[in-house]
C-alpha positions, 0 to 999 in steps of 0.5 A: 641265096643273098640277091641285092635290091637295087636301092637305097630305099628299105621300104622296097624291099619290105615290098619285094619280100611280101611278093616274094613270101606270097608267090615263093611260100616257103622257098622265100626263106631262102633268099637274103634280101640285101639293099645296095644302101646297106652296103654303102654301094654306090648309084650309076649313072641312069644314062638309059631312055626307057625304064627297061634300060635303066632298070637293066643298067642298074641291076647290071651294074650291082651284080658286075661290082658284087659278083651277087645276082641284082635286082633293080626297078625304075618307073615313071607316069605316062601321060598319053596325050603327052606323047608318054611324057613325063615318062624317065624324066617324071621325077624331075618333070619341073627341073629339079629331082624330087621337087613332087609339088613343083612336077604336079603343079608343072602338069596340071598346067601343062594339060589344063586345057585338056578335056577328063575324058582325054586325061588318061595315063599310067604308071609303068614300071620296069623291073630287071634281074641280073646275073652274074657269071665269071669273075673278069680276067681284068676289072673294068672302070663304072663310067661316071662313077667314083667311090667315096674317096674318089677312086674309079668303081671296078666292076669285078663280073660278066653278066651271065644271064638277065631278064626284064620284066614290064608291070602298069597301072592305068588310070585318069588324071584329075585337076586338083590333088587328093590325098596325103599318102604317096608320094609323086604324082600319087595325089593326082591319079586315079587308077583304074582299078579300085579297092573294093568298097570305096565310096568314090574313086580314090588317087593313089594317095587316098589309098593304103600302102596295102591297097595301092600295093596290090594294084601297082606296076611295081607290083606287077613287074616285081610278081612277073620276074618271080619266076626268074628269081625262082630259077635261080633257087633251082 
């Protein structure tokens, strides 16, 4: 079975195969993990306001375009004293997508003032699994969306089935950042939950991919929708 990842990230799907290979075993085998980047798909527009939503628009929209069940994630940081910001705007908290030093330093300012005890946040991650179902009579238009020569995208599918699943990493933000691995906001959280070992509380970006991993919400929401993704093989 061929499922599409929807990214243009190749780590991820390192990622998802290592879930898939420990909770699936030998079924695992079975499934052809392909990247929406390695088929040159293009991104929809995320119009969603909370991580299911965005997730579920992005795996809706790669199994209606490929007729391929989809699978998508989006996550973010919540801060709780916040309100639950920077939450779908995390990675563009300071104006500009992707700009991590300018996010970090806008919400250490943003939250300077604020006692340790009262930093607490998570990281949350939505993970969704779309399935597609009968070719369309007549194919419809991806709103906002154009293909590289600037032709509308057609989605060619109904979706048949499709499930979201919800997985968080909980922890304290610090006042200074630590550690070169990571990326985000990885350099100034401190999950919860911590290796075994470490001789004082590690930032995401202190740990080993192998480490964070094992305690990621993107790991947790991945693990939670195996089942689903097992149905399919069944």
């Amino acid at each position: 079975m061929k499922l599409i990842v929807a990214t243009h990230n190749e780590g991820k799907l390192a990622e998802i195969r290592r879930i898939l290979a420990a909770d699936l075993g030998a079924d695992a085998d079975r499934i052809e993990l392909v990247s929406a980047g390695s088929m040159n798909l293009p991104d929809p527009v995320e119009t969603g306001v909370t991580f299911q939503q965005n997730a579920l628009l992005k795996a809706r929209f790669v199994a209606a375009l490929t007729g391929l069940p989809a699978l998508a994630d989006d996550s973010g940081l919540i801060v709780d004293v916040m309100g639950n910001a920077p939450g779908i705007l995390s990675a563009r908290w300071a104006g500009v997508h992707g700009d991590d030093a300018a996010n970090n330093r806008l919400l250490l300012a943003q939250i300077a003032d604020i006692p340790d005890a009262a930093r607490t946040a998570r990281f949350r991650c939505a993970a969704a699994l779309a399935v597609p179902g009968d070719e369309l009579a007549e194919p419809t238009a991806a709103p906002q969306v154009e293909s590289a020569n600037g032709e509308p995208v057609l989605l060619r599918y109904a979706i048949a089935d499709e499930t979201v699943e919800i997985g968080e990493m909980p922890g304290v933000i610090i006042r200074q950042p630590r550690g070169e691995h990571g990326f985000g906001y990885d350099p100034l959280f401190v999950p919860d939950d911590q290796p075994a070992g470490a001789d004082h509380p590690l930032t995401s970006a202190e740990m080993s991919a192998e480490q964070k991993n094992a305690i990621s919400h993107r790991g947790k929401a991945i693990k939670a929708i195996v089942s689903a993704v097992d149905q399919l093989l069944h």
